[in-house]
C-alpha positions as CSV (number, residue, x, y, z in Angstrom):
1,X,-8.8,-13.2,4.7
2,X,-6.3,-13.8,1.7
3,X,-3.5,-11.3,1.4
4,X,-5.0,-9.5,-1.1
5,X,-8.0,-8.5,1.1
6,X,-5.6,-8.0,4.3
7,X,-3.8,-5.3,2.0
8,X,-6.8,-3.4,0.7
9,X,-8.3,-3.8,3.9
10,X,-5.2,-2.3,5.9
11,X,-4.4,0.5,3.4
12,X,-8.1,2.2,3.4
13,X,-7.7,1.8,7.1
14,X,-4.9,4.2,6.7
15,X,-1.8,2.1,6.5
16,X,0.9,4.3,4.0
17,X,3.2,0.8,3.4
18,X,2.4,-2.5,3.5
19,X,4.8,-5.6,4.9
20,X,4.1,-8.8,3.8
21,X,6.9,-11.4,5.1
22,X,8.0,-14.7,4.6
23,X,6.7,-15.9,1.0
24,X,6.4,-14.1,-2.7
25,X,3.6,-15.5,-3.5
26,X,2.2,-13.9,-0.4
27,X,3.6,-10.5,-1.4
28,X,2.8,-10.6,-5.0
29,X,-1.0,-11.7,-3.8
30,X,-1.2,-8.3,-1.5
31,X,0.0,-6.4,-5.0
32,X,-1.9,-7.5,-7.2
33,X,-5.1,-7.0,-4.8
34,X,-4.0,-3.3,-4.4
35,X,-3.5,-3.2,-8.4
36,X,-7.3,-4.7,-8.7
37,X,-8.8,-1.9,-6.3
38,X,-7.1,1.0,-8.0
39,X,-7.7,0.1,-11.0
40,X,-11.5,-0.2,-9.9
41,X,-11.9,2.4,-8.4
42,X,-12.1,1.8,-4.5
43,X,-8.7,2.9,-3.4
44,X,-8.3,6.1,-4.8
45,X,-5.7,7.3,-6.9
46,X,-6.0,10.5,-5.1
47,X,-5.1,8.3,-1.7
48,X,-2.5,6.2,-3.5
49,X,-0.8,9.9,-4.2
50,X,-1.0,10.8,-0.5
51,X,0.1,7.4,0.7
52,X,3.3,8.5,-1.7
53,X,3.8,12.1,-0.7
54,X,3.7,10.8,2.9
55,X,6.5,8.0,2.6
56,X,8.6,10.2,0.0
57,X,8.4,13.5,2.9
58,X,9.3,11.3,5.5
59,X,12.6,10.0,3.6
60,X,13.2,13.5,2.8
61,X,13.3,14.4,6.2
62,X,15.4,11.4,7.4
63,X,18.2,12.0,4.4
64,X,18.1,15.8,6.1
65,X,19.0,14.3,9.7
């Protein structure tokens, strides 16, 4: 799979964040596939939004701690 289809792939299996080590040009491939699937539709924005609330709560919670 190329990064961009491990990304897409791993995030509408539920992954919130993504970590893509070692190269850029691996990380910016993984972006840009999540940019492509937004924008056409087969990640939702409504699941993008989630993904956010999700990571933003849980930073929340730890800045509580």
């Amino acid at each position: 799979y190329s990064f961009a289809e491990m990304a897409v792939q791993s995030f509408t299996a539920g992954a919130d964040i993504l970590l893509v080590c070692h190269e850029y040009a691996h990380m910016e491939e993984a972006y840009n596939g999540m940019m492509k699937a937004v924008k056409s539709g087969q990640i939702s924005r409504q699941r993008l939004d989630a993904s956010v609330k999700r990571i933003v709560r849980m930073k929340l919670v730890k800045l509580v701690e």
